[in-house]
N, C-alpha and C positions, 0 to 999 in steps of 0.2 A: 252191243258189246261183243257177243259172238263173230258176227261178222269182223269187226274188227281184228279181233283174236285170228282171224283165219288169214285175214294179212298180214297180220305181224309177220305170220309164220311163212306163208306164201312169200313176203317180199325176202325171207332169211335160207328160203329150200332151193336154191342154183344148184349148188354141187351135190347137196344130198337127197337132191329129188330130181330136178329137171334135167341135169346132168348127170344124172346115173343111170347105165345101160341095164341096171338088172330091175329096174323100174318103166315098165312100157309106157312114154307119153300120153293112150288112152287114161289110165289109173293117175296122172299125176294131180288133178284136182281129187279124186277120191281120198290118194294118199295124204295130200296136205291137211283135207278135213278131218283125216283120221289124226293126225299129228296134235291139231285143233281141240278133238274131240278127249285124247290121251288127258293133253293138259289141264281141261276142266273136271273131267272126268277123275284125277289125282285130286286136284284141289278140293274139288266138293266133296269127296271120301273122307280129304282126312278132317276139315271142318266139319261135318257129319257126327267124325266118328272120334269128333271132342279133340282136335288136337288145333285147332285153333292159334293155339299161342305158339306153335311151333311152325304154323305157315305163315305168322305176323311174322316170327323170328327170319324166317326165310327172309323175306324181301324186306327188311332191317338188316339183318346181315350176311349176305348173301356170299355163300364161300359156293359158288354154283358145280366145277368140277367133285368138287366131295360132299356135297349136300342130298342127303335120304330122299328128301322132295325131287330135286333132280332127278333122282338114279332112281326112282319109282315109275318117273316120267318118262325118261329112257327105256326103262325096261316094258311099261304097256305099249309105249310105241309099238317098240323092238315086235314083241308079240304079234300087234295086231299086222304088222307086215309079212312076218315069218307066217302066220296061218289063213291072212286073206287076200295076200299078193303073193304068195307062194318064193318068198326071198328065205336064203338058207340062214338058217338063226345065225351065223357068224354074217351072211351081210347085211339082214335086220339090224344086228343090234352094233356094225361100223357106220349103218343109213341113220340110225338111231342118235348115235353121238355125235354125231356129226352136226344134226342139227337140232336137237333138245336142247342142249346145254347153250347154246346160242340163244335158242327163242327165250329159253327163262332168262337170262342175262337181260335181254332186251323188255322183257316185264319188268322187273324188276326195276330199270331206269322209267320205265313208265307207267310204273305205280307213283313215282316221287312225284311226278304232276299231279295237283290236287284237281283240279278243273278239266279230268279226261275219263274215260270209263275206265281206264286203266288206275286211278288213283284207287288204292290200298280197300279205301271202305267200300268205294263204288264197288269196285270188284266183287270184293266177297259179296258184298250183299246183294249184287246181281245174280251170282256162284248158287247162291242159297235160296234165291226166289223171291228177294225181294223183302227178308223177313223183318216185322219191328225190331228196331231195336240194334240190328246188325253192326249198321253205321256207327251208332253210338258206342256199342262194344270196342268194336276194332278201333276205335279213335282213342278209347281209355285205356284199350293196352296196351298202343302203342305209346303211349304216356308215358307209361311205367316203365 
């Protein structure tokens, strides 16, 4: 699933990775894995940290330019370029919107496929390690 995740993102990073001069070609796989790493690294915090129904809600209803989930996602990007690619927080965080709000759009239509790692419960429950019960969760509240 990982791996997949890092294409998604890799096939949606032209302009705002491969294409951007303030990103040296060397870094450009670093950088996508870190884009990768942003996204899971969001999702499993706030599953973690009990907020569950509010990442179901995400990818149910997904308003992605004004969504906290997004814009948390955007912002650890943002971060981790400003302090380990050495880009200035204002081009972090236009490399950042640039391409966050795109990759999550693109979850989010494929989470809707039930039979992919991207489906809604696979996800999380890969997100979270695999834990009993996961699957069954996220299926009943998405119900609701």
């Amino acid at each position: 699933m990982f791996e997949k995740l890092f294409l998604l993102v890799k096939n949606n990073a032209g302009m705002a990775v491969i294409d951007n001069p303030s990103i040296p070609e060397k870094y450009h796989e670093a950088v996508i894995n870190e884009a990768s790493s942003s996204i899971i690294d969001v999702l499993k915090n706030q599953v973690e940290g009990g907020k569950l129904k509010e990442v179901i809600k995400h990818f149910q209803h997904p308003d992605i330019y004004n969504d906290p989930l997004t814009n948390s996602v955007v912002n650890k990007f943002a971060n981790k370029l400003n302090t380990f690619y050495n880009l200035s927080p204002a081009d972090a965080l236009a490399t950042s919107k640039m391409l966050m709000p795109q990759v999550m759009q693109e979850l989010v239509k494929a989470s809707k496929v039930q039979d992919t790692d991207f489906a809604l419960a696979t996800f999380l429950s890969k997100l979270t390690g695999n834990r009993t019960g996961m699957s069954m969760l996220v299926n009943k509240m998405v119900a609701a």
